[in-house]
N, C-alpha and C positions, 0 to 999 in steps of 0.2 A: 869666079870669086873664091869659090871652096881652095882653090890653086895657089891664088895669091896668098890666102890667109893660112895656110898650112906653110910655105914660104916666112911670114913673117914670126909665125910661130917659131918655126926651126931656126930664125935666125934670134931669138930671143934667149930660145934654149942653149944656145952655144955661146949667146953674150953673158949670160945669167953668173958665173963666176966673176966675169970684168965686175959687172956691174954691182954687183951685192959686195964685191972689196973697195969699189970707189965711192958709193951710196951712203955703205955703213947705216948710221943710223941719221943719215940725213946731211947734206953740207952748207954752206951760211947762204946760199941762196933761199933752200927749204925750211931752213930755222929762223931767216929773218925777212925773206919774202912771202912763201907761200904755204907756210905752218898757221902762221896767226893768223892771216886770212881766211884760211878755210876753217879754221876753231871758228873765230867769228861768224863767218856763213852757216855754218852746219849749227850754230848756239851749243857745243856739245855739255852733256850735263848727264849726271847716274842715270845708269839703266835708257840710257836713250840706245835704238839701235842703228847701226849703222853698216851700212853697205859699203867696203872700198873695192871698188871698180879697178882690175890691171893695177892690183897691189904691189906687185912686183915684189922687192925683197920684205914687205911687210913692215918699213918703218915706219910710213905713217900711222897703219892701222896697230901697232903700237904704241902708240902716240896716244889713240883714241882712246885705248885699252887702258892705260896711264891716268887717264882723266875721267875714267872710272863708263864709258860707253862699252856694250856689248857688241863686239864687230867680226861682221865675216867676211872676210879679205879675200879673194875672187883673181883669179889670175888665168889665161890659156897656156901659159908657159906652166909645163911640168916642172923644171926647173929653178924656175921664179920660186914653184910654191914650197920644192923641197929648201932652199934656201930659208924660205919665211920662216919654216915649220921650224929651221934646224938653227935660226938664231931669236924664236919664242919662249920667253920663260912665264909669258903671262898666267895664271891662276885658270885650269882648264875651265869651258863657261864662259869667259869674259872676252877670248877672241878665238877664231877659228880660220883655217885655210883652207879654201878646195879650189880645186882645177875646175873651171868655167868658161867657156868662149862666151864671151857679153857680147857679139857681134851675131849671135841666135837668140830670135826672140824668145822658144822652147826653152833655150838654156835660161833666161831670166826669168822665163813667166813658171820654170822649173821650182824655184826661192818659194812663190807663193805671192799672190796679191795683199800688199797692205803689211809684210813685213817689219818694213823699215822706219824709222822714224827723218831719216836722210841717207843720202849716197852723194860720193867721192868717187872722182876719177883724176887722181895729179899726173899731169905731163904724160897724156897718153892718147888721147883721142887720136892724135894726128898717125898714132902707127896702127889704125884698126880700119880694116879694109869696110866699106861702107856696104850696104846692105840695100837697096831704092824696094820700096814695092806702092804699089798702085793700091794698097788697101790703103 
């Protein structure tokens, strides 16, 4: 598992320029499909906080930042998160990046219990190598 997912990692990290010049700050699928939808799910509103899961180049969790939520944008790709960091101009406090494998419970239960007030994960699940245990 640790194989695959250090794999998919490295392959993130070498996409992470594609991706953060095609993504931008979103394109009409994520602005008219899957922005308003997840506003609406997440109810965002001041000072709520929020978890974006494989934030990738950080536009959404921009977004959130924008609409006045405190969020910590969460990525395995080192690259993912240098890209976020290096197209952020939010007001320091209001959003943050760090490098996190969300496919370790440690890594999550790292955050703290009862952090959040919600969590996001757009268009990502399907690249994170699965994790089974019998607990």
């Amino acid at each position: 598992m640790d194989a695959l997912n250090q794999e998919v990692r490295d392959i993130w990290n070498q996409n992470a320029p594609f991706w953060d010049e095609r993504m931008g700050e979103g394109n009409a699928f994520h602005k008219i499909l899957i922005e308003p939808t997840q506003e609406r799910l997440l109810n965002v509103h001041a000072g709520q906080r929020i978890l974006d899961i494989a934030c990738g180049n950080g536009q959404f969790a921009r977004r959130l930042a924008r609409l006045g939520a405190c969020v910590l944008g969460v990525d395995f790709s080192e690259r993912m998160i240098e890209r976020a960091r290096a197209r952020t101009s939010e007001p320091g406090g209001q959003i943050e990046f760090r490098i996190l494998d969300c496919t370790r419970a440690d890594a999550l239960m790292s955050l703290g219990e009862n952090q959040f007030d919600g969590a996001v994960c757009t268009m990502a699940l399907m690249d994170m190598a699965a994790r089974v245990s019998n607990r």
